[in-house]
C-alpha positions in Angstrom: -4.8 11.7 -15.3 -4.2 14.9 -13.6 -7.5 15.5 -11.9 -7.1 11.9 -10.3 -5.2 11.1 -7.0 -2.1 9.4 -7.4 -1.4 6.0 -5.7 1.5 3.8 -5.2 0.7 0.3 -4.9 3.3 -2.2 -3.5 2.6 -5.8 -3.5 0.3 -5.2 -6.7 1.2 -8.4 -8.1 0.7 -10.3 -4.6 -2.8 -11.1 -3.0 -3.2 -7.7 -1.3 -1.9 -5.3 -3.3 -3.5 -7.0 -6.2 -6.7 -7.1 -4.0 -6.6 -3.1 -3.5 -5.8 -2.7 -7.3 -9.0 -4.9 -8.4 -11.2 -3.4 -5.9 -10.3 0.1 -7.2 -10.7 0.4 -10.8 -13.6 -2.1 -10.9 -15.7 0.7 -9.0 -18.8 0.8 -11.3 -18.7 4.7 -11.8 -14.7 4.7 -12.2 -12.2 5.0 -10.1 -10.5 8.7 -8.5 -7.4 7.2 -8.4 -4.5 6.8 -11.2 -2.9 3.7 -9.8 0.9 2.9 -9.5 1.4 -0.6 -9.7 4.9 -1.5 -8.1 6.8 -4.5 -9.6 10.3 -5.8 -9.7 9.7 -6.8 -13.3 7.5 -4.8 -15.5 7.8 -7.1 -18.4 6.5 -9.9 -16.1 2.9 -11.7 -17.2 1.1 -10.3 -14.0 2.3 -7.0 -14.5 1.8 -6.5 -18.3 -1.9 -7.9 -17.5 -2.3 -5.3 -14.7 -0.6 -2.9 -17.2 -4.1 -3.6 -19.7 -6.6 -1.9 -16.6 -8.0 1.1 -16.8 -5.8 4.3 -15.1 -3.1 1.7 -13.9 1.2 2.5 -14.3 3.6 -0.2 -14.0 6.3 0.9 -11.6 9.5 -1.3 -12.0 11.6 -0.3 -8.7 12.4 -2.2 -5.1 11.8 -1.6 -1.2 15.5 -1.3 -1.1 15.2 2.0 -2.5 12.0 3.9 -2.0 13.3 7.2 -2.4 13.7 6.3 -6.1 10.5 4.6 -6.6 8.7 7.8 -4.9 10.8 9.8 -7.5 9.2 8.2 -10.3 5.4 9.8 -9.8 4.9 13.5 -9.6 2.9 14.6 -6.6 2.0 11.1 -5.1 -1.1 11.1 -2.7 -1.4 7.8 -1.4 0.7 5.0 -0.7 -0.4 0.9 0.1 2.3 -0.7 2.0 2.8 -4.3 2.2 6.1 -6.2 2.6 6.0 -9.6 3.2 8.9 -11.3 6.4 11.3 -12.5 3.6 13.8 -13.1 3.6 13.1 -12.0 7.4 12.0 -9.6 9.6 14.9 -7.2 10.0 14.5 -7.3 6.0 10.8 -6.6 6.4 10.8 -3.9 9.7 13.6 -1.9 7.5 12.1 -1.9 4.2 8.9 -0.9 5.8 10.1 2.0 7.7 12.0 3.2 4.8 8.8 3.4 2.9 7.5 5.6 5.7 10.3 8.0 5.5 10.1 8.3 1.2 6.2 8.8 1.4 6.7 11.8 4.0 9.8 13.1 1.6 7.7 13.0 -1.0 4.0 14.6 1.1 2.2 11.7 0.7 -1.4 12.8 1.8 -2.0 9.2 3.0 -0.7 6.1 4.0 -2.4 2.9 4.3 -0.8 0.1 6.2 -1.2 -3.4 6.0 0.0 -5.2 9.7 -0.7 -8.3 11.6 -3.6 -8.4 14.5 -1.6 -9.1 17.8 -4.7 -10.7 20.1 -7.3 -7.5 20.1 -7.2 -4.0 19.8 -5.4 -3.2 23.0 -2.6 -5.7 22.9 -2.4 -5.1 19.3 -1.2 -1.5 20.5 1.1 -2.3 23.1 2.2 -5.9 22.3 4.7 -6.6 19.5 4.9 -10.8 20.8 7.8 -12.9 20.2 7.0 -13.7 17.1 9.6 -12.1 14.4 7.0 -11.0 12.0 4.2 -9.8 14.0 7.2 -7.9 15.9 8.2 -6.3 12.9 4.5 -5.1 11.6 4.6 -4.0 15.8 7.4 -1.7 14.8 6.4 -0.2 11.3 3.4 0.9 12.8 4.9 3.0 15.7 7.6 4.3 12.9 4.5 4.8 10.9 2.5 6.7 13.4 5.9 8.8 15.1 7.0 9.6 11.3 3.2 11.2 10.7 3.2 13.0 14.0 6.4 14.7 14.8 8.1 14.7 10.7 4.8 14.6 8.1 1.9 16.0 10.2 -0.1 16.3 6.8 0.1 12.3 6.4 -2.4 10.9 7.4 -2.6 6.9 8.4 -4.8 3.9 8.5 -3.1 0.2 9.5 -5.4 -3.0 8.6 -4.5 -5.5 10.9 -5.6 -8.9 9.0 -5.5 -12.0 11.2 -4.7 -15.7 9.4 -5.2 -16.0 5.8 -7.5 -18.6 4.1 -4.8 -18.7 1.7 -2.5 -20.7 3.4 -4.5 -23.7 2.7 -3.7 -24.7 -0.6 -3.5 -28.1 -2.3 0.5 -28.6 -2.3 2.4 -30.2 0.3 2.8 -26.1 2.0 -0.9 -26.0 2.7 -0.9 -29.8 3.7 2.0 -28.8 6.3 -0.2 -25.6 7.4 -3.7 -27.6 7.5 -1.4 -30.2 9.8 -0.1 -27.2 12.4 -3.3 -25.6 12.3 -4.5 -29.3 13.3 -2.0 -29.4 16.9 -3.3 -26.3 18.1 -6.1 -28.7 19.2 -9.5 -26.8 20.5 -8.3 -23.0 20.5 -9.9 -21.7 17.3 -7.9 -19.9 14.9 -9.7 -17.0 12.8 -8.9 -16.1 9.1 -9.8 -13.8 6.4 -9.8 -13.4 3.2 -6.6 -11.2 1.4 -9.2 -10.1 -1.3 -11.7 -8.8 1.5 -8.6 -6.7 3.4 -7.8 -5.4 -0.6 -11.8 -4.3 -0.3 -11.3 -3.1 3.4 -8.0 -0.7 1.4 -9.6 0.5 -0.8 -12.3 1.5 1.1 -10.0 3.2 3.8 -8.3 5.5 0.7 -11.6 6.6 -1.0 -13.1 7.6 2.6 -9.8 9.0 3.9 -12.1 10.9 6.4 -14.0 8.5 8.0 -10.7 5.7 8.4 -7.7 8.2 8.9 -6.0 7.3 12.2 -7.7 3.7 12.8 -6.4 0.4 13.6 -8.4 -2.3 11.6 -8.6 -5.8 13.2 -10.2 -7.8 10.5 -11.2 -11.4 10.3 -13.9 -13.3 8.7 -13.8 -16.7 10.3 -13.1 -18.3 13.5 -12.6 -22.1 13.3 -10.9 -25.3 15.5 -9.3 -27.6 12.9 -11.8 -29.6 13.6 -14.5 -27.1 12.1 -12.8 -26.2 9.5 -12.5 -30.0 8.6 -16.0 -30.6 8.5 -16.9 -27.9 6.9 -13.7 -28.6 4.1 -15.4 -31.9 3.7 -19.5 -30.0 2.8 -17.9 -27.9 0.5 -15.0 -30.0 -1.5 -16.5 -33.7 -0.9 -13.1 -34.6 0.4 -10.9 -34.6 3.6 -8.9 -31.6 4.3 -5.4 -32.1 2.9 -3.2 -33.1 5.8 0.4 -34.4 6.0 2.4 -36.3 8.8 2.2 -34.9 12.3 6.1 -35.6 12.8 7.0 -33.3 9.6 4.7 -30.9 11.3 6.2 -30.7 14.2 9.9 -30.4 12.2 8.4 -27.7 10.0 7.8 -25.5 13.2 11.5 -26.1 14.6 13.0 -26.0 11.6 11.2 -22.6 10.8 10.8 -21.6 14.6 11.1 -17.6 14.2 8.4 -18.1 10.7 6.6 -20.7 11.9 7.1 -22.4 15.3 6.4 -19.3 17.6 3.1 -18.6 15.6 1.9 -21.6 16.1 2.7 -21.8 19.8 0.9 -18.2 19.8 -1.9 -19.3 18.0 -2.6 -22.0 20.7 -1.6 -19.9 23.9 -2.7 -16.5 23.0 -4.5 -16.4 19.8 -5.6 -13.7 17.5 -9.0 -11.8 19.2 -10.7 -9.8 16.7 -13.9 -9.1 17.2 -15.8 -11.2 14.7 -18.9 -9.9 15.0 -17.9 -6.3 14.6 -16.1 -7.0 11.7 -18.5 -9.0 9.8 -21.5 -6.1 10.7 -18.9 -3.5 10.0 -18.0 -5.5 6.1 -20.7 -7.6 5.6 -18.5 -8.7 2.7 -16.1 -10.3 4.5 -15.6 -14.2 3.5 -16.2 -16.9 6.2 -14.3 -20.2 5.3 -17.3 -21.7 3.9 -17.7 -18.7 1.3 -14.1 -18.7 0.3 -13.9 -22.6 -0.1 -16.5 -22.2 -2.8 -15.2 -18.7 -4.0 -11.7 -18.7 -4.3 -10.1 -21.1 -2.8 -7.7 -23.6 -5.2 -10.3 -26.6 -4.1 -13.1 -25.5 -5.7 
């Protein structure tokens, strides 16, 4: 274990993090990395079966004290950080800073950053929108960024800026209630990607540390109107895409405004703009919907 680079892993039992994990120590010639899986219950069923892969340490600890969970792996090199807007943003934007500030207490070589895409490169720079959660992403990443320049110069960065995920549409009435908001945005088209292909686009970034350190990845797989999406739901499954009432759409987005609402609103005015076709050259692994109906979707 000692030759290998050490990494934290936060959100390893999530889609992302568990993404990175799996994409790392499946690596046909082994992995460089010992892996430190973060959890807030090691005796859990996803973490005891992460526990069983190859060069992988369950880390019990929580965002609300990162100096302690840095404490817990001598010499850490690399750090994944996701945090998910619950049970908001101010929750999310101070966890995720905090985790900045342990990783450069503890000389973390490099930290790899999981954000939101905020309408192309250039507004994703300058432009945190009115949405809460892309707002606080907006402000981890300057933290991140100030934290490596002026307090941790030998910490490198790279932020993967994932647009929608395929993953929202789901059988239960949660991805009926998405597939029917994603339905009143009307003509703009949406784009998606896969959270296994931004766990590839990770790992990728921390075992070629000199080729990604200091990027900003926009990433998407897929750009769709409802419509599209529809039809091509209905080539792949044989049945309609899942849909609920437009009314408890419509109260899903008030109801949830600062999750929900102004995302939607977003979606249709502004709209995520990463460039597709640089993306898909760039990883020609990345899922379109098609692919991840038939892949990994819960319809197949």
């Amino acid at each position: 274990m000692s030759s290998l680079r050490k990494i934290l892993i936060t959100g390893a039992t999530g889609k992302q993090g568990g993404a990175l994990l799996d994409a790392l120590v499946s690596r046909p010639n082994g992995s460089p990395f010992h892996i430190y899986a973060l959890t807030r219950d090691k005796q859990s069923k996803s973490a005891q079966s992460l526990a069983q892969k190859p060069n992988v340490t369950i880390l019990e600890g929580d965002l609300d004290d990162c100096h302690a969970i840095l404490k817990q792996i001598e010499n850490p090199w690399g750090v994944f950080s996701v945090q998910l807007p619950l049970p908001n943003a101010t929750v999310e934007e101070r966890r995720g800073k905090a985790l900045v500030d342990a990783a450069a207490a503890a000389g973390v070589k490099y930290f790899v950053y999981t954000s939101t895409e905020r309408g192309g490169v250039e507004r994703s720079n300058q432009d945190p929108t009115n949405i809460a959660h892309f707002a606080s992403k907006f402000n981890i990443e300057r933290h991140l960024q100030e934290t490596a320049k002026t307090h941790a110069p030998e910490m490198a960065w790279t932020i993967v800026r994932p647009v929608a995920f395929y993953e929202n549409l789901t059988p239960d009435f949660l991805g009926k209630a998405f597939s029917t908001m994603w339905k009143q945005v009307g003509d703009k088209k949406v784009q998606y990607v896969s959270s296994t292909d931004v766990g590839k686009v990770a790992a990728l970034a921390f075992e070629k540390p000199e080729i990604y350190r200091g990027q900003a990845i926009s990433l998407a797989g897929d750009e769709l109107t409802h419509d599209e999406g529809a039809a091509i739901f209905k080539e792949k499954t044989g049945k309609k895409m899942p849909e609920t009432f437009g009314f408890v759409g419509s109260a899903i987005k008030v109801v949830l405004r600062e999750q929900l609402g102004d995302m939607f609103v977003w979606f249709k005015e502004k709209g995520f703009q990463a460039d597709l076709p640089a993306s898909r050259k760039e990883y020609p692994f990345l899922m379109d919907f098609g692919t991840w109906l038939e892949k990994e979707s819960k319809f197949r």
